[in-house]
C-alpha positions in Angstrom: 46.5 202.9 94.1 48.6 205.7 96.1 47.9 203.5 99.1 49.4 200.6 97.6 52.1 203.3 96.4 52.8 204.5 99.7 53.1 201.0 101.2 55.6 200.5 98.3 57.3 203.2 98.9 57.3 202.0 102.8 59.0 198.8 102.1 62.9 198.3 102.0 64.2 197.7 98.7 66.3 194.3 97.3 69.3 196.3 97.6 68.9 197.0 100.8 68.1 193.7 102.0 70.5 192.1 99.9 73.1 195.0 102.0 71.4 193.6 105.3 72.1 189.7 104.2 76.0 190.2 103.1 76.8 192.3 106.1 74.9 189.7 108.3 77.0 186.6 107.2 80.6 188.6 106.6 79.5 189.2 110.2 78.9 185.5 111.4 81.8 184.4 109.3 84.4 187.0 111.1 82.7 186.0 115.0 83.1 182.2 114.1 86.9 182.7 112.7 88.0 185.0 114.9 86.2 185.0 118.3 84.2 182.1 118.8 85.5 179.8 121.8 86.4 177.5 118.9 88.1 179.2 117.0 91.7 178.5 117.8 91.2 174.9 117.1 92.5 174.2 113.9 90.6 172.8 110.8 89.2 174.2 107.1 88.3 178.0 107.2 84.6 176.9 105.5 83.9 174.4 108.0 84.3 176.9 110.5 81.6 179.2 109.0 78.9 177.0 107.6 77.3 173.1 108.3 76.8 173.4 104.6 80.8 172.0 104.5 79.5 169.0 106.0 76.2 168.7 104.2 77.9 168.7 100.5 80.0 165.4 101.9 77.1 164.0 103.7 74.4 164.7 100.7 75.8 165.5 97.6 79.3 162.9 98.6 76.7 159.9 99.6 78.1 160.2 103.1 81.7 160.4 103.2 82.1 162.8 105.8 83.6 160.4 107.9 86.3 159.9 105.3 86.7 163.8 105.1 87.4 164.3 108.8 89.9 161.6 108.9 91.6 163.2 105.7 91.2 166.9 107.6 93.1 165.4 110.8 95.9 163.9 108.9 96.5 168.4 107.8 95.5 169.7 111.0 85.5 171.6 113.0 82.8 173.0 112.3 81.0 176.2 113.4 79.3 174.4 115.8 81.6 170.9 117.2 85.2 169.6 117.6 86.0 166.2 116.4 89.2 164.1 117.8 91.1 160.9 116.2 93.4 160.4 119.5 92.5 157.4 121.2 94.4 158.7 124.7 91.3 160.6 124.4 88.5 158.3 124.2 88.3 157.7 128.1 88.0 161.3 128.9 84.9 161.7 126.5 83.4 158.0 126.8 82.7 157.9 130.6 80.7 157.8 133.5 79.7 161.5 134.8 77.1 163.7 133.6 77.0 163.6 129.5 74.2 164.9 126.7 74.5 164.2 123.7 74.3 166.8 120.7 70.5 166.7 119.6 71.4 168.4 116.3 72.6 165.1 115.1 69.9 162.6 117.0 67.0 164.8 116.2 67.6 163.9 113.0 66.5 160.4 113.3 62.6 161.8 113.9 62.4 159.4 116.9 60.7 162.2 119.2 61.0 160.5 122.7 63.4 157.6 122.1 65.8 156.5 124.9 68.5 156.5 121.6 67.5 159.7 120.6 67.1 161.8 124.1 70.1 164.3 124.5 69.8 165.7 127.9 71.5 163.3 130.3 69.1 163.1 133.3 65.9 162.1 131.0 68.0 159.8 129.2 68.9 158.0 132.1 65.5 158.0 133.5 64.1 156.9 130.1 67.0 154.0 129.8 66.4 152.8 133.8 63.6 150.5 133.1 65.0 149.2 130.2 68.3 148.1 131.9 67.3 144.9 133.4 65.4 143.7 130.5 68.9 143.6 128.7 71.0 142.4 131.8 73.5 139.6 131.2 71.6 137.4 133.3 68.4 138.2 132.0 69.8 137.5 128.1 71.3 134.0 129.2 67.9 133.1 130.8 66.5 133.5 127.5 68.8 131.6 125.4 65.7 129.4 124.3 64.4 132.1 122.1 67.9 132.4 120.4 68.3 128.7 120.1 65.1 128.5 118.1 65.7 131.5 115.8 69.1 129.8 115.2 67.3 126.1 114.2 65.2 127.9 112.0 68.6 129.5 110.7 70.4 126.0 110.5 67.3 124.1 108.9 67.0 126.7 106.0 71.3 126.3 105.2 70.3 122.6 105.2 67.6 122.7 102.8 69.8 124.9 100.7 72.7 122.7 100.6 70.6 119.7 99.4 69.7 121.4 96.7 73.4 122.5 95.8 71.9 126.0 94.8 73.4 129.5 95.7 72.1 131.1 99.3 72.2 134.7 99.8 73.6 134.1 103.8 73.8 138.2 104.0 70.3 138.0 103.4 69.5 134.8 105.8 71.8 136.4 108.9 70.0 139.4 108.4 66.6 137.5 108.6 68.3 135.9 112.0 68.9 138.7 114.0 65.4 140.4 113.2 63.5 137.2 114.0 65.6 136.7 117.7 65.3 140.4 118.0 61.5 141.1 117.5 61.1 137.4 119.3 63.3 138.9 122.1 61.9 142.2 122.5 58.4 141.5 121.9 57.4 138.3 122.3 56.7 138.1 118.8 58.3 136.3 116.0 57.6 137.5 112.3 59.6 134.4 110.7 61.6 136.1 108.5 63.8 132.8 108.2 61.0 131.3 106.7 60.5 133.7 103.9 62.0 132.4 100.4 63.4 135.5 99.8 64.1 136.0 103.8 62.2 139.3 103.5 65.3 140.9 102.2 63.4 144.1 101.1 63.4 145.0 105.0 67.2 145.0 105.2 67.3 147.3 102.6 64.9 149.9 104.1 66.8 149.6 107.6 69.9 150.4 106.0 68.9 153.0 103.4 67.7 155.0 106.7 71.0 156.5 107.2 70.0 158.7 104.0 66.9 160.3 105.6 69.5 161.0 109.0 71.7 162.8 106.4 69.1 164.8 104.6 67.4 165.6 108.0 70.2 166.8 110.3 70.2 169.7 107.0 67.2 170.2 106.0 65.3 169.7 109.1 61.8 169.0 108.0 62.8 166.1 105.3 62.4 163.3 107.9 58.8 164.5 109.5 57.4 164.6 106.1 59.0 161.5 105.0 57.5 159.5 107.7 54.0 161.0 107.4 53.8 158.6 105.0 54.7 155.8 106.6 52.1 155.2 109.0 51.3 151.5 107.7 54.9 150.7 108.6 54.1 150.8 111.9 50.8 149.3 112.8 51.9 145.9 113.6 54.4 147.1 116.2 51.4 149.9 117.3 49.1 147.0 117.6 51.5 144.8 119.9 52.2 148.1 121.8 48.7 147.9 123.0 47.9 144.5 123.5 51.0 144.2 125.5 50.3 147.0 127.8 47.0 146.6 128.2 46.1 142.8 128.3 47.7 141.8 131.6 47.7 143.3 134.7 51.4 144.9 136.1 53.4 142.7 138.6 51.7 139.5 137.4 53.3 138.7 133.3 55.7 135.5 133.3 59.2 137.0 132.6 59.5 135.2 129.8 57.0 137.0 128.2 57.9 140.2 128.8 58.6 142.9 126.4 60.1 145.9 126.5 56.8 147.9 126.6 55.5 146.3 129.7 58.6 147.2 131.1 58.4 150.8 130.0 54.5 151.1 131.0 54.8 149.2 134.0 57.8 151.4 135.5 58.0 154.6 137.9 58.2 156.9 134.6 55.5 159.4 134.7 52.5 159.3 132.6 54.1 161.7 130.3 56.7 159.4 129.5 53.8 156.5 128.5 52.4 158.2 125.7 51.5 156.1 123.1 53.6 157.6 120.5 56.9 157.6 122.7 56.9 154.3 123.7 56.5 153.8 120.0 59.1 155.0 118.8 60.8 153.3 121.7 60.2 150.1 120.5 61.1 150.8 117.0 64.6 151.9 117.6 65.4 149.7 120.1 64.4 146.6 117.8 65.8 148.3 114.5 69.3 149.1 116.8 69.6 144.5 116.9 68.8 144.1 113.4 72.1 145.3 111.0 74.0 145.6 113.2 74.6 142.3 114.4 73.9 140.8 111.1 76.8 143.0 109.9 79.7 141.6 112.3 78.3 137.9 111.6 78.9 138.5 107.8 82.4 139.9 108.3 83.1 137.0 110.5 81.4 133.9 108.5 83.6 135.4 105.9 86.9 135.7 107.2 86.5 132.4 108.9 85.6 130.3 106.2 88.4 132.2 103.9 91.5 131.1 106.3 91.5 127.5 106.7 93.8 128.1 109.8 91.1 130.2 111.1 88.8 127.6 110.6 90.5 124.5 111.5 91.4 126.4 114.9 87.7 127.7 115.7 86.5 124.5 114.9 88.9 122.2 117.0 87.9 125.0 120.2 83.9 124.8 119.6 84.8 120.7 119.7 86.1 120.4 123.0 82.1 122.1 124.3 80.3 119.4 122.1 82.5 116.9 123.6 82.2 117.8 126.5 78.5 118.2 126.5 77.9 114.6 125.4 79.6 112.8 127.6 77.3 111.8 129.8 74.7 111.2 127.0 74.5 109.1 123.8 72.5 111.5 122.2 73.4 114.1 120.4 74.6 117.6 122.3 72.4 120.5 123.4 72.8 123.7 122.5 75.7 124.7 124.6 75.0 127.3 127.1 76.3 131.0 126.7 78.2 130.4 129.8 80.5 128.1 128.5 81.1 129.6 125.0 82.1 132.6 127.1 84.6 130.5 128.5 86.4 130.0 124.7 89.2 132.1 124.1 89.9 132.2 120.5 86.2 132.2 119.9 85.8 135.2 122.1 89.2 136.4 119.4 86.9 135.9 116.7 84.4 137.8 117.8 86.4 141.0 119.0 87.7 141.0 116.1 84.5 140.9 113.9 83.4 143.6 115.8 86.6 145.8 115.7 86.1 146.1 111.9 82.5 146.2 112.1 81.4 148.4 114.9 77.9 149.2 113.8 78.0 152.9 113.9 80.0 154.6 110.8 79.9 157.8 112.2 80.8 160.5 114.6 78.9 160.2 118.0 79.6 163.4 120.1 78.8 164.3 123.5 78.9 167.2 125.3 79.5 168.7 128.9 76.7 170.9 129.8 78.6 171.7 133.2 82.2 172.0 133.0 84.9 172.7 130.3 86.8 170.0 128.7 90.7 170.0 128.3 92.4 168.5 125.7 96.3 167.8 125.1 97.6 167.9 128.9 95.0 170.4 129.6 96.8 172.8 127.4 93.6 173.1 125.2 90.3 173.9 127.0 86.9 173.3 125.4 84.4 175.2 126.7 81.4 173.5 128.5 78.5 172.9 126.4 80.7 172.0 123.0 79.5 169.2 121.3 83.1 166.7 121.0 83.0 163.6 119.1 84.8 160.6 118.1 84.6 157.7 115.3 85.0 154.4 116.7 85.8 153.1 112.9 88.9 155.2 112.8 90.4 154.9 116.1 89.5 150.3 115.4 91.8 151.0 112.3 94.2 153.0 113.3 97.5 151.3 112.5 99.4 152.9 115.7 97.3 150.4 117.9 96.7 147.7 115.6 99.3 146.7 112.7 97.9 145.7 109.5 94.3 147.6 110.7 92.3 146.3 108.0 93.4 142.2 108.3 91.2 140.3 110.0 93.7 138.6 112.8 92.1 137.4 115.8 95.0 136.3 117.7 96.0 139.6 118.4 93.0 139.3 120.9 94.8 136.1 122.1 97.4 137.5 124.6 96.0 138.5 128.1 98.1 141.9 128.0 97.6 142.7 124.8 94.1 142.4 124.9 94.0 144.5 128.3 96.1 147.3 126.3 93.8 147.3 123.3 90.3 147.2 125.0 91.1 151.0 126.6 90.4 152.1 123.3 88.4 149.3 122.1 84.6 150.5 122.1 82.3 148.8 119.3 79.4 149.2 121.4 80.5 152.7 123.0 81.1 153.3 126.5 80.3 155.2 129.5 76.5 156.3 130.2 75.6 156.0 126.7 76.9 152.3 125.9 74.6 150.5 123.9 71.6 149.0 125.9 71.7 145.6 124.1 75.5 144.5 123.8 74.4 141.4 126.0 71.8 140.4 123.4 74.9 140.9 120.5 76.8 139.1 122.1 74.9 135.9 123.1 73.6 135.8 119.5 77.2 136.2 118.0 78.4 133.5 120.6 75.8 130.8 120.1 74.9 131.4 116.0 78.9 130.9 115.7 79.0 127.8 117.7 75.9 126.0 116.0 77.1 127.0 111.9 81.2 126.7 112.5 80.9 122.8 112.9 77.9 121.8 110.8 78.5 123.6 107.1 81.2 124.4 104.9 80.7 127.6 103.1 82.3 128.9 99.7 81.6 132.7 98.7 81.2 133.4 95.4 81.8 136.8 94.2 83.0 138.3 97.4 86.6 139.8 97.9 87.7 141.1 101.6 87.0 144.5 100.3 83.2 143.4 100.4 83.0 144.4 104.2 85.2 147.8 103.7 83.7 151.1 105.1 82.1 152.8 101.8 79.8 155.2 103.5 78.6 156.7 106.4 74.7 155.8 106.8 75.1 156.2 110.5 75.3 152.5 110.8 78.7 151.4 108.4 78.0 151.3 104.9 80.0 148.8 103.2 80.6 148.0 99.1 79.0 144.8 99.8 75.8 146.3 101.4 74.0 143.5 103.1 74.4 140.3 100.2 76.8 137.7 100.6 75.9 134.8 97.9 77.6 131.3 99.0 77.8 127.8 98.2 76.6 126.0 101.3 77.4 122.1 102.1 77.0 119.8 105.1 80.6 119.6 107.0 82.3 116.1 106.2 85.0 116.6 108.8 
């Protein structure tokens, strides 16, 4: 016993650690007012001393952080980052040059190895390299078969629905689209989520309900490792396809068509290191999950807005006529699919589309990057931001910030319409980022939101039930946008008459 005693005795006591604890943090707290290099940005005291600002909105708030920031700029960071709403900005941060991003925030998706997920610049640009062809315009456009097909399968099931004069969940259905042309795409396999009853509308809701595990993770930094220790039966198809892809056919010899992006990654220059099973794993499953709601996403807000302005529609229409026309002229039967090229070639199409995407940009949230090699300087180079700061931007905010776009939250495609307008506007116009980070499979969006347009526009009217503009609105930040809508959009479809 007077050993234990002794050792007791030995020990500090609570009030002496409790001393150690309040002088530590008084301490942190004065350094990150007072002297840290950010400090003489402005912005709330608290967020300046503790992440725990941010975590209340992004856990306890059901992510409005977003909402916050944009609320804190219209007063005026954190301890740690700087975030900007000044879209003279944008080009400075959003560039070519040398550019990490801040792993704090992409660690948090648990994708250990993931081209989306790397922060350091050079690996990520070795990591993306092999990838960069399999998503090149060129390469997308020669595979417009797989897209057409997805989008048959898309048309025959609005068919069936509107013979029976029934309600279609179309969310649900688009959503079931752009995971069949993506998985198809990307791996060479389709899962026929089309032809599901329910259009395997369960997945949707785990892909979007994700952004809750980023927020809990980027806090408390061993939720998303444990989560997805259970998970392990989510994964086995695409583990399985993993394998037989790399391992069934020798490099240098596959057909293109049949290439996916894991014989692209094992057959590169990467090192072995960078072929490990797991990595190329979780490769593949954020690259495919990146297509899925996304895209789905823009198509609803369009599909939407389109068939609620009968101007909008009479006007798409009469465009998207003048290709079918033209494709059936030498032939009595009935138009092909019309090639990406010429729908490219459509102007108030193209309208349409920039401005589905300018009010649904995918990501809902900050993205910031940082300089590991050279200061920043911000306002006329009157502010410097030391190298190494993470500095980030919201592409939702600057899309709807009235300055640069009257009446932000209208869906107006003909502002896209004039030449120098549209020239002004796409300086600050990023719904798939830009610079070295730009998202690797914008050619793929686009050629799916181009020809899934053109083949529903003309063949089926559509009337929403239950759905309000305020449907698509930004409700929360799950990383991607969360809207009040989520991803259901009920409709009454019918074969067009016109």
């Amino acid at each position: 016993m007077d050993g234990i005693s002794k050792l007791r005795e030995g020990l500090p006591s609570w009030e002496s650690i409790a001393t150690i604890v309040v002088i530590y943090l008084v301490t942190v707290s004065i350094y990150r007012l007072f002297l840290h290099p950010l400090a003489r940005f402005p912005g709330p005291k608290l967020a300046a001393v503790t992440r725990y600002y941010e975590a209340y909105y992004d856990l306890i708030r059901n992510g409005q952080y977003t909402f916050k920031i944009a609320e804190l700029h219209k007063r005026y960071g954190t301890p740690y980052e700087l975030h900007v709403i000044d879209p003279a900005f944008y080009e400075k941060l959003y560039c070519q040059g040398r550019w990490d991003k801040y792993a704090w925030m992409v660690d948090a998706f648990t994708g250990d190895g993931a081209t989306i997920c790397t922060a350091p610049h050079e690996l990520h640009k070795a990591r993306r390299q092999p990838l960069n062809h399999f998503f090149s315009k060129t390469r997308v456009a020669s595979q417009q078969n797989v897209i057409d097909r997805n989008i048959a399968v898309f048309c025959d099931r609005v068919s069936q629905s509107a013979s029976t004069g029934k309600l279609m969940d179309v969310g649900a259905a688009l959503s079931a689209l752009t995971r069949d042309i993506a998985c198809e795409f990307m791996l060479n396999k389709t899962y026929a989520h089309l032809k599901s009853k329910d259009f395997h509308v369960q997945v949707s809701h785990m892909l979007r309900s994700g952004g809750s595990m980023w927020r809990a993770t980027k806090h408390i930094r061993w939720f998303g490792p444990a989560m997805h220790s259970g998970c392990e039966g989510d994964t086995k198809e695409l583990l399985r396809i993993a394998h037989t892809s790399s391992s069934t056919t020798p490099p240098g010899t596959r057909e293109e068509s049949s290439r996916t992006i894991v014989h692209e990654i094992v057959d590169s220059k990467l090192p072995p290191a960078e072929k490990r099973f797991q990595r190329v794993i979780n490769d593949v499953s954020t690259i495919t999950g990146a297509g899925f709601e996304t895209t789905a996403s823009v198509l609803r807000l369009v599909f939407y807005h389109v068939y609620s302005a009968q101007g909008i529609l009479r006007r798409l229409r009469a465009e998207l006529a003048t290709i079918a026309l033209n494709a059936a002229a030498a032939s009595s039967s009935p138009p092909p699919p019309p090639p990406i090229k010429s729908l490219e070639q459509l102007p108030y199409l193209t309208s349409v589309i920039m401005e589905g995407l300018r009010l649904s940009p995918a990501i809902g949230s900050r993205s910031a990057r940082i300089a590991p090699d050279r200061d920043l300087f911000y306002g006329e180079g009157r502010m410097r931001i030391p190298a190494g700061t993470p500095v980030g931007m919201t592409t939702i905010l600057m899309h709807t910030d009235e300055t640069l776009y009257p009446a932000p939250l209208s869906f107006r495609p003909d502002r896209w319409m004039d030449a120098e307008a549209r020239k002004r506007l796409e300086k600050t116009y990023a719904p798939f980022s830009k610079g070295t980070r730009m998202c690797l499979g914008l050619n793929l969006a686009w050629a799916e939101m181009y020809l899934i347009i053109a083949r529903v526009v003309p063949r089926f009217d559509v009337k929403f039930q239950g759905v309000d503009p305020t449907h698509f609105d930004m409700e929360s930040d799950q990383f991607i946008i969360g809207t009040k809508g989520d991803a259901q959009l009920n409709a009454l479809v019918t074969l067009c008459k016109a």
